[in-house]
C-alpha positions as CSV (number, residue, x, y, z in Angstrom):
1,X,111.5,118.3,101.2
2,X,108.1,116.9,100.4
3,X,105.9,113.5,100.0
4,X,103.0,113.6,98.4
5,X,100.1,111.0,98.4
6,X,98.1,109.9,95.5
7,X,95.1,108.0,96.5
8,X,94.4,106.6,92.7
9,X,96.3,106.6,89.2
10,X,93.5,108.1,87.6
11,X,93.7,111.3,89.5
12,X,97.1,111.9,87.8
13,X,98.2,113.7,84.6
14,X,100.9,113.8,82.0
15,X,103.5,115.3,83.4
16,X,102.7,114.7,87.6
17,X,105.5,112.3,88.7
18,X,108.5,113.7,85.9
19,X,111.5,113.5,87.5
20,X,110.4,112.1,90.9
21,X,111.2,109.1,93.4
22,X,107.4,106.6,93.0
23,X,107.2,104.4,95.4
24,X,103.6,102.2,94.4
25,X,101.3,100.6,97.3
26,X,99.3,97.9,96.1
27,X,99.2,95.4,99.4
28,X,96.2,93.3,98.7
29,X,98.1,92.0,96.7
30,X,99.5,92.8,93.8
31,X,103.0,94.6,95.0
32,X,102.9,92.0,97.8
33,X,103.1,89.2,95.6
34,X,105.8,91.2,93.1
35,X,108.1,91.1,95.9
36,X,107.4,87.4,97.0
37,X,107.8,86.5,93.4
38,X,111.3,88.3,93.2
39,X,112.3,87.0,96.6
40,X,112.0,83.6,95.7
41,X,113.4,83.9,92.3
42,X,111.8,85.4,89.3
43,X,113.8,86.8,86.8
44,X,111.4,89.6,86.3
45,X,107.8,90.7,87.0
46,X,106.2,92.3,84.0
47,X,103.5,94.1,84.5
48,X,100.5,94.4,82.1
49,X,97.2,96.6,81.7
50,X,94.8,93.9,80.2
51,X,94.9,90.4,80.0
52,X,95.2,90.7,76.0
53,X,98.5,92.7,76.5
54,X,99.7,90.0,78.9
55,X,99.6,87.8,76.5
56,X,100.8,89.5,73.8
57,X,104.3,90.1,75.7
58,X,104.6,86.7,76.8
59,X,104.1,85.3,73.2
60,X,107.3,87.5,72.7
61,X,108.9,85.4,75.6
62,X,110.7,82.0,75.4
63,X,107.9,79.7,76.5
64,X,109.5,77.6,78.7
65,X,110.7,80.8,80.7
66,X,107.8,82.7,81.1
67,X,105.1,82.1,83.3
68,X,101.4,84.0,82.8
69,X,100.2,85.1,86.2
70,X,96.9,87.2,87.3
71,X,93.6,88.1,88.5
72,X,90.2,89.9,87.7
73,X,87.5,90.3,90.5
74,X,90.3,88.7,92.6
75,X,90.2,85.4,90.9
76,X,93.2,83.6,88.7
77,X,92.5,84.7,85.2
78,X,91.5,81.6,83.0
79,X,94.3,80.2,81.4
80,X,96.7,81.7,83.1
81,X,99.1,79.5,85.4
82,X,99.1,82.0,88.5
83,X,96.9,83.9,89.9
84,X,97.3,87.4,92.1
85,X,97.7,85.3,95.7
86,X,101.2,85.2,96.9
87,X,101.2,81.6,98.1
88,X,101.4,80.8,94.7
89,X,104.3,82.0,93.9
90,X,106.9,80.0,95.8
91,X,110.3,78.7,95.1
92,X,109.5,75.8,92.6
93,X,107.0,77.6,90.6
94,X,109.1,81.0,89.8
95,X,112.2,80.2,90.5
96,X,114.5,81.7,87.2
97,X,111.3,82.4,85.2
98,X,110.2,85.9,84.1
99,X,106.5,86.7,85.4
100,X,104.2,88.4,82.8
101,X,101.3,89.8,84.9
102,X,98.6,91.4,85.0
103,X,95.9,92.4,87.6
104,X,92.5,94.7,88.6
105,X,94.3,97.7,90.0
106,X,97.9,97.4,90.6
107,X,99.9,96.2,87.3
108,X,98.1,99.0,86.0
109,X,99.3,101.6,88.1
110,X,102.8,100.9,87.2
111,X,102.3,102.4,83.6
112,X,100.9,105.6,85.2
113,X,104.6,106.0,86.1
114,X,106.1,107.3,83.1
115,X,109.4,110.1,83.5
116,X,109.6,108.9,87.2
117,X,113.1,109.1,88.2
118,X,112.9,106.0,90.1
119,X,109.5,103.4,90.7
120,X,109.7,101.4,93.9
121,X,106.8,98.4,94.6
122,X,106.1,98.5,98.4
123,X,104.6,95.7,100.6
124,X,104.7,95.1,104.1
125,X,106.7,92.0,103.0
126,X,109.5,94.5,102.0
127,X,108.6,97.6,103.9
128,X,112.2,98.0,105.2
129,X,113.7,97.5,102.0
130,X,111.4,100.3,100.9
131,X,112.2,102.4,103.8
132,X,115.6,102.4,103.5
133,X,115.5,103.8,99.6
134,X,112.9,106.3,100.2
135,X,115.2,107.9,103.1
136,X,117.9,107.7,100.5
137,X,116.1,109.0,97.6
138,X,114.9,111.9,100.4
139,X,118.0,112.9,101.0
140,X,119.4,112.7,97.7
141,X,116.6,114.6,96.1
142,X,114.2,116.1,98.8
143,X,110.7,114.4,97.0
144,X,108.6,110.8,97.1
145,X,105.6,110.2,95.6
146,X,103.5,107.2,97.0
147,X,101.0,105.7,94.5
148,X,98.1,103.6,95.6
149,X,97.1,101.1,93.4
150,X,93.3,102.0,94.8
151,X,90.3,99.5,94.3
152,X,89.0,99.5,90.5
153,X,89.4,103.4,90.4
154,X,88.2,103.9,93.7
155,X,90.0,104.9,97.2
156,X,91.5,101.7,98.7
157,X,91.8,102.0,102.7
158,X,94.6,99.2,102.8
159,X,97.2,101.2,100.3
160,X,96.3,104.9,102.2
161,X,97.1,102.9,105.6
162,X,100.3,101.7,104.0
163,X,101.1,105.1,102.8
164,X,101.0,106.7,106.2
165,X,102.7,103.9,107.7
166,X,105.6,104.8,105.3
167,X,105.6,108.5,106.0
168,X,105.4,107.9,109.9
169,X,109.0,106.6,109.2
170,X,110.3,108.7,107.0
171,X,109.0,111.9,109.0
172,X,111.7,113.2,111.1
173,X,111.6,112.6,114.9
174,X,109.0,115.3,116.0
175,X,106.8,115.3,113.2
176,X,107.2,117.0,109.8
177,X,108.4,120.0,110.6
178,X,110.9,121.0,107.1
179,X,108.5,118.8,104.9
180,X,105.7,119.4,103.1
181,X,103.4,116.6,103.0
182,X,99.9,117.3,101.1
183,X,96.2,116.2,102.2
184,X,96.2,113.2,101.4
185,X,99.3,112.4,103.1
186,X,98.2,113.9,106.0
187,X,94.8,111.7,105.5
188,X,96.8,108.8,105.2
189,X,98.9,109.6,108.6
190,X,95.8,109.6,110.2
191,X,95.2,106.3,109.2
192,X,98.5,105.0,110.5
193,X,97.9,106.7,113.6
194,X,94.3,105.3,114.0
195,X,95.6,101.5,113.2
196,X,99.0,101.7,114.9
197,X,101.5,98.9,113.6
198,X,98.6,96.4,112.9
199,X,98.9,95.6,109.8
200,X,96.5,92.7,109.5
201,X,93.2,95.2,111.1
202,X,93.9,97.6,108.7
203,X,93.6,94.8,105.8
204,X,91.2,93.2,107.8
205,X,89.1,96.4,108.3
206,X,88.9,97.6,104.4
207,X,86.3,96.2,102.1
208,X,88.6,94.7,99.4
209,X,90.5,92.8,102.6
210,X,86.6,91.4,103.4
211,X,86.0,90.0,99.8
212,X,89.0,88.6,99.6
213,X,87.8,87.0,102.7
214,X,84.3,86.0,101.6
215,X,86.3,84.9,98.3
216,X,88.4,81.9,100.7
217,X,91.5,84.1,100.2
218,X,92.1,84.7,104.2
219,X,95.6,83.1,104.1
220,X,96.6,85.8,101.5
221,X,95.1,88.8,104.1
222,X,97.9,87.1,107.1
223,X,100.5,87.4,104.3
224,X,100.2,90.4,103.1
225,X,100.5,91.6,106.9
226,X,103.5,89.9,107.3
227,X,106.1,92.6,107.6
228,X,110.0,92.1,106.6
229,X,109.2,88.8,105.4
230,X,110.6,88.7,101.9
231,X,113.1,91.9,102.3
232,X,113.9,92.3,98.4
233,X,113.5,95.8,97.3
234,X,111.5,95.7,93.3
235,X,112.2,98.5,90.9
236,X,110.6,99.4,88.1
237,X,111.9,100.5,85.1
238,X,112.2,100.0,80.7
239,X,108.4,98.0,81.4
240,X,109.8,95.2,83.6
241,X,110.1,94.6,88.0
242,X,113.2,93.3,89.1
243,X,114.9,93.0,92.4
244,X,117.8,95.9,93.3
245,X,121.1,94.4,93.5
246,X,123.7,96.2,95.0
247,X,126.7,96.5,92.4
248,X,129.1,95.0,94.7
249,X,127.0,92.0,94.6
250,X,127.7,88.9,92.3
């Protein structure tokens, strides 16, 4: 059994996650506000590298159903009718629509994920949703990758905390004895271990959780440390997020 850590998509090549259970950490904010979006009724989120290939897909879209959403230096994209900050994204405004989005670091990272068996968005807003799959996907085939989204190609502490927060739980009781977890797992334990169950210091703590700050965004930093709030469980797969509903649902 093993979980590996990558600390940015660009450290990855062709090839790296074939076949493998991708679970992708982008907390401040984009996979936080995936899952809000989802929990409170979007069709679909999909995600886009550029802000020309957002709207590209969503001239492809019935208009009245889609909905342009995203950021760049942290702030709404202009034009667009969302931005990256999960407040937005309540009830009324995406309830039934289909999200087109696209942000700095963490719509990106989901087209890094390409022959993944399975591509899971993780939050703390959904981290039990996200827990519960990984142990399945463990069992079933003995792997996980966690992805962090990162900070415009660079190491992002936020995502590394939530990495190790995620293996804490997954480890079995007593440590990681029968897994094989690589550095930057282990780096990312540390983390977890350093900050405890606090999310909000961690985001508080990391430099992209202090602009966001500086930017009047401190609402979205409480939010995005919110654990179990919006428990939906977003999967990724033919270019589009949508919430996992059991079969014998409906």
């Amino acid at each position: 059994m093993s979980i590996d850590v990558v600390f940015i998509p660009q450290s990855l090549v062709p090839g790296d996650l074939a076949g493998r259970t991708v679970v992708v950490v982008d907390i401040l904010r984009a996979t936080t506000t995936i899952a809000v979006a989802l929990a409170n009724g979007a069709k679909a989120v999909l995600p886009a590298g550029t802000t020309e290939e957002a709207m590209r897909i969503a001239q492809n879209l019935e208009r009245d159903a889609v909905i342009l959403a995203g950021e760049r230096k942290s702030e709404r994209i202009q034009g667009f009718a969302l931005g990256n900050s999960p407040a937005e994204f309540s009830p009324d405004a995406v309830g039934g629509k289909t999200i087109v989005m696209s942000t700095t670091n963490g719509t990106a990272a989901f087209a890094t994920t390409q022959g993944a068996r399975e591509v899971i968005a993780c939050a703390a807003v959904n981290f039990s949703a996200v827990v519960e799959r990984c142990r399945a996907a463990l069992a079933e085939h003995g792997d996980l990758v966690i992805l962090c989204a990162g900070s415009e190609r660079r190491f992002a502490l936020e995502d590394a905390f939530a990495a190790g927060r995620l293996i804490k739980v997954l480890l079995p009781e007593g440590g990681a004895k029968g897994v094989t977890i690589n550095d930057a797992a282990v780096a990312s334990l540390e983390l977890a271990r350093h900050f405890g169950e606090r999310w909000g210091r961690a985001l508080k703590a990391s430099v992209h959780g202090r602009e966001l700050v500086e930017l009047g965004f401190r609402a979205d930093l409480d939010a995005c440390a919110a654990q179990d709030t919006h428990p939906v469980l977003p999967l990724y797969a033919d270019r589009r997020i949508t919430a996992y509903r059991p079969a014998n649902e409906g």
